[in-house]
C-alpha positions, 0 to 999 in steps of 0.5 A: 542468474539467480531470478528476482522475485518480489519482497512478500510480506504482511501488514503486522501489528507494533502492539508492545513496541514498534520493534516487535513487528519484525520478530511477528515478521520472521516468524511467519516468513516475510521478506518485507512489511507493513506497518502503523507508525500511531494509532490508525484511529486517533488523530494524535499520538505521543512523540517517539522516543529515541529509545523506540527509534533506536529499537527499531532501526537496530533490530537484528532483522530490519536488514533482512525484513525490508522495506519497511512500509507504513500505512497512514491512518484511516482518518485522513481526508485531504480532499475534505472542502472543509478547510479545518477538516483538510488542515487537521489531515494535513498536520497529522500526515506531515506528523506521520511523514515525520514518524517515518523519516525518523524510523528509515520508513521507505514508504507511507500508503495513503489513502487519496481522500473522499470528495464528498458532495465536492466535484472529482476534479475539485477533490483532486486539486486539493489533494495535490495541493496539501501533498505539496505542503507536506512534503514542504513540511518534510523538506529532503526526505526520503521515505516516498508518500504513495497514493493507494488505488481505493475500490471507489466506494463512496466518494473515494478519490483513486478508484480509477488510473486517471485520478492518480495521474491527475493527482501525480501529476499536481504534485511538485516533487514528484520523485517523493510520491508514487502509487500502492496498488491493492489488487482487492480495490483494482478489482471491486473498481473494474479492473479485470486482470484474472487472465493473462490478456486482461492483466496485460491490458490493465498493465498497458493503461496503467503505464500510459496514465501513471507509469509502472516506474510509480509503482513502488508497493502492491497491497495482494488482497483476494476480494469478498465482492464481485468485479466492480462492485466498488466495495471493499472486502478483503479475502484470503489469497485465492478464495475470493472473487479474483482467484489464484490465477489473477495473483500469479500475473502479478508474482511473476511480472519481472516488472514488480521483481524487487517491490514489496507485496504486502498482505492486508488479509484477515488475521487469526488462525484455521481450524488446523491452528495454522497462522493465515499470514504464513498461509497466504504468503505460502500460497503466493511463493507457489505461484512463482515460477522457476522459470525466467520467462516474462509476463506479457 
């Protein structure tokens, strides 16, 4: 039996076309990707064409690049308790939703929001509150909204398993929202998984509050800063505070076989003129052991 292993795969740009990020894809090896469907920092964009669409969905490599999934913008804040900052979200992640259904998009990371001078549990209302709009507003879609652990910096709402279960749970389809989890924003948030004891605790309460079944993305992210810190800084695979050991747990937990695994590390090149992309997701392939035996 030929052992399952997950989709590994970068965040890739759409510059020149949405289309083009599966030739970006190929060329330094992914199985799977992330993507914009608008520009992340503006809050409207124009309508796709057919053309665009058409591009995208035939592509010669979107059967072997998949899933496919989309990163809601940065702008975002359904748990605002101005009621016209909340609403501007609302419309724009009902556009994106929209966006996504149209390009056969599995799944749209979303950022839960920030409360502000507002209390945990009032922000969290309202998140769940606007997430059932939105899915009203995109009645039997298929591409899964999926709320990303944040690093909790701030206000930000999702730093802690609790929050995402509250949120999941105020949600009334619940089979077309899930979670993202960045092993970057896990780790600046407190959550130690670096040996196989702690990642085995971590995934226990994971279970308990949310649900491994939620899971449908990871974002693989080495962290910059020191565990719980709740700042979010990025680094290439292995040369953060995390280190190699952390993400091999995840590469090889059966119960991830299949789920995309995406990148969100520094773009460019090394001084060896080596794309960091393919490098990092060189690094990951080698965690992966042979053997078939499960992570504890």
């Amino acid at each position: 039996m030929v052992r399952q292993t997950p989709r590994l795969g970068a965040h890739l740009s759409v510059a020149g076309g949405l289309h083009l990020a599966f030739d970006a894809a190929r060329k330094v090896r992914c199985d799977a990707m992330q993507i914009f469907v608008k520009n992340q920092r503006q809050w409207s964009a124009p309508p796709l064409s057919p053309d665009a669409v058409r591009a995208f969905r035939e592509h010669p490599q979107a059967a072997r690049v998949a899933p496919v999934i989309a990163h809601a913008s940065y702008l975002l804040n359904l748990a605002s308790a101005d009621r016209a900052a909340r609403a501007k979200s609302l419309a724009a992640l009902t556009d994106e939703l929209q966006r996504c259904e149209a390009l056969g998009v599995a799944g749209l990371v979303l950022h839960p929001g920030a409360a502000g001078d507002s209390d945990m549990s009032s922000a969290i209302r309202r998140i769940a509150v606007a997430l059932n709009d939105v899915l009203a507003a995109v009645p039997d879609g298929r591409c899964a909204i999926l709320l990303e652990t944040t690093a909790g910096q701030g206000s930000a709402v999702g730093w802690r398993f609790e929050h995402l279960a509250d949120l999941l749970a105020g949600v009334e389809a619940g089979d077309r929202v899930g979670a993202c989890l960045d092993t970057c924003h896990l780790f600046a948030a407190g959550y130690d998984f670096r040996t196989a004891d702690d990642y085995a605790l971590m995934i226990a309460e994971l279970d308990r509050l949310i649900g491994v079944r939620r899971v449908r993305c990871i974002h693989v992210n080495d962290s910059v800063k020191p565990l719980g810190s709740r700042v979010d800084r990025h680094a290439h695979i292995g040369e953060g505070e995390i280190g190699l050991a952390g993400f091999r747990h995840f590469v090889n937990d059966p119960r991830w076989a299949d789920l995309p695994m995406i990148l969100e590390t520094p773009k460019g090149e090394d001084d060896q003129g080596r794309d960091y992309d393919a490098l990092n997701l060189q690094r990951l392939r080698r965690l992966i052991r042979r053997s078939r035996t499960p992570v504890d």
